[in-house]
C-alpha positions as CSV (number, residue, x, y, z in Angstrom):
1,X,-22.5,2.5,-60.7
2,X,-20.9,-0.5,-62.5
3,X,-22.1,-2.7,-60.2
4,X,-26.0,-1.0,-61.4
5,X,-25.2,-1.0,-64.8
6,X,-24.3,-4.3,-64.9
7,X,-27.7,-5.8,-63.5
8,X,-29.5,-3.3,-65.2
9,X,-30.6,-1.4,-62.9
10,X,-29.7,1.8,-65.0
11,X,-29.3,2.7,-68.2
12,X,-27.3,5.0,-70.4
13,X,-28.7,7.7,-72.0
14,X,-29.4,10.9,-73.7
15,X,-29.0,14.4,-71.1
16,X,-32.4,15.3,-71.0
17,X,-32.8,18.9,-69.0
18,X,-36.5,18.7,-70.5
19,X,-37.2,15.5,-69.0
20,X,-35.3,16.9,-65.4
21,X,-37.3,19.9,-65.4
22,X,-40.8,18.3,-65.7
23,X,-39.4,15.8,-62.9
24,X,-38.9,19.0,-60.7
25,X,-42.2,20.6,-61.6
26,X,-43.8,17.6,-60.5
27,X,-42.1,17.0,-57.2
28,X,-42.6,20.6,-56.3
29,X,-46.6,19.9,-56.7
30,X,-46.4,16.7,-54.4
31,X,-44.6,18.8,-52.2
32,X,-47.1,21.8,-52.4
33,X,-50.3,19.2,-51.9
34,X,-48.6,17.4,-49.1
35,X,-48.2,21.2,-47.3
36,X,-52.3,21.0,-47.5
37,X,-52.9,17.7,-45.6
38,X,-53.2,17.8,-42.3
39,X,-50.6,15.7,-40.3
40,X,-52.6,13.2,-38.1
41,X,-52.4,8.9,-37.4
42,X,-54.4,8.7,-40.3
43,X,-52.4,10.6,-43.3
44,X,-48.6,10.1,-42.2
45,X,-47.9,6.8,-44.6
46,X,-49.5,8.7,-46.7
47,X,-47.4,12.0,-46.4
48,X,-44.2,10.3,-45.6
49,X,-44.7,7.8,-49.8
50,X,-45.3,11.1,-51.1
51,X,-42.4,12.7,-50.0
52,X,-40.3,10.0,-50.8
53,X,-42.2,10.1,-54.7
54,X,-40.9,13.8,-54.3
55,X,-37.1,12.9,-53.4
56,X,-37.3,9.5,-56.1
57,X,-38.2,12.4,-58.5
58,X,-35.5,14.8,-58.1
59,X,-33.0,12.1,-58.0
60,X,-34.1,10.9,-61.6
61,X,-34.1,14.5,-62.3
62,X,-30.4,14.5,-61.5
63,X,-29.6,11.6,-63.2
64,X,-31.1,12.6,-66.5
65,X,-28.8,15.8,-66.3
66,X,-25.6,12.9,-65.6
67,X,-27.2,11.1,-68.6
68,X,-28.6,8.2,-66.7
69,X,-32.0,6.2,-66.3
70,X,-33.2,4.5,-63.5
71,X,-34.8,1.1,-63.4
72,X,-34.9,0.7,-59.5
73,X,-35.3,2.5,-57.0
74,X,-32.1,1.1,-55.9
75,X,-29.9,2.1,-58.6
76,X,-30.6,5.8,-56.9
77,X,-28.3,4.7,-53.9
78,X,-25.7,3.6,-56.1
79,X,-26.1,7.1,-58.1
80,X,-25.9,8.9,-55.0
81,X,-22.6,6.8,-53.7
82,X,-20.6,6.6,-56.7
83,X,-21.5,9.2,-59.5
84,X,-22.3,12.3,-56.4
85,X,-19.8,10.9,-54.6
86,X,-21.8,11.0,-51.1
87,X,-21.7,7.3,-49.6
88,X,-23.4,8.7,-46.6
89,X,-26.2,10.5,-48.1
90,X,-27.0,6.9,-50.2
91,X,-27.2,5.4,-47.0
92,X,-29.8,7.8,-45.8
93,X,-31.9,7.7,-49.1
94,X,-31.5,3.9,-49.2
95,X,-32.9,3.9,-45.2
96,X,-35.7,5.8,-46.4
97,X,-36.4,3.8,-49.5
98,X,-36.3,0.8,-47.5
């Protein structure tokens, strides 16, 4: 997380379980809308960004409650590895992000 911090890829701040919260809310109603597409050729990218949006959103969720800010998607995979402590679940999220 140095490494992140260091190229600013995150910042320091304030716990925010209000902030966290409304990140939740929100990635359940991608999650909920997605549920009402129908899975074809046409709609998968589709589908698949949103649930990524979904996942980006409960990360930051989880990094507001650990007092941090993302600036990159990027700086969620060093989250993941060094504050959570779960190198192989980065490497998943970073395979999806990518």
């Amino acid at each position: 997380m140095k490494k992140a911090l260091k190229k600013s890829y995150v910042k320091k701040v304030k716990k925010d379980k209000f902030r966290a919260k409304s990140l939740i809310k929100s990635a359940e109603l991608i999650l909920k809308t997605i549920k009402q597409i129908p899975l074809n050729k046409t709609s998968a990218n589709t589908i698949l960004r949103e649930l990524y949006e979904a996942l980006r959103q409960c990360c930051e969720a989880i990094g507001y409650l650990y007092r941090y800010k993302f600036l990159s998607h990027e700086a969620i995979t060093y989250f993941i590895s060094d504050v959570l402590e779960d190198k192989r679940l980065a490497l998943k999220f970073d395979r999806y992000r990518k």
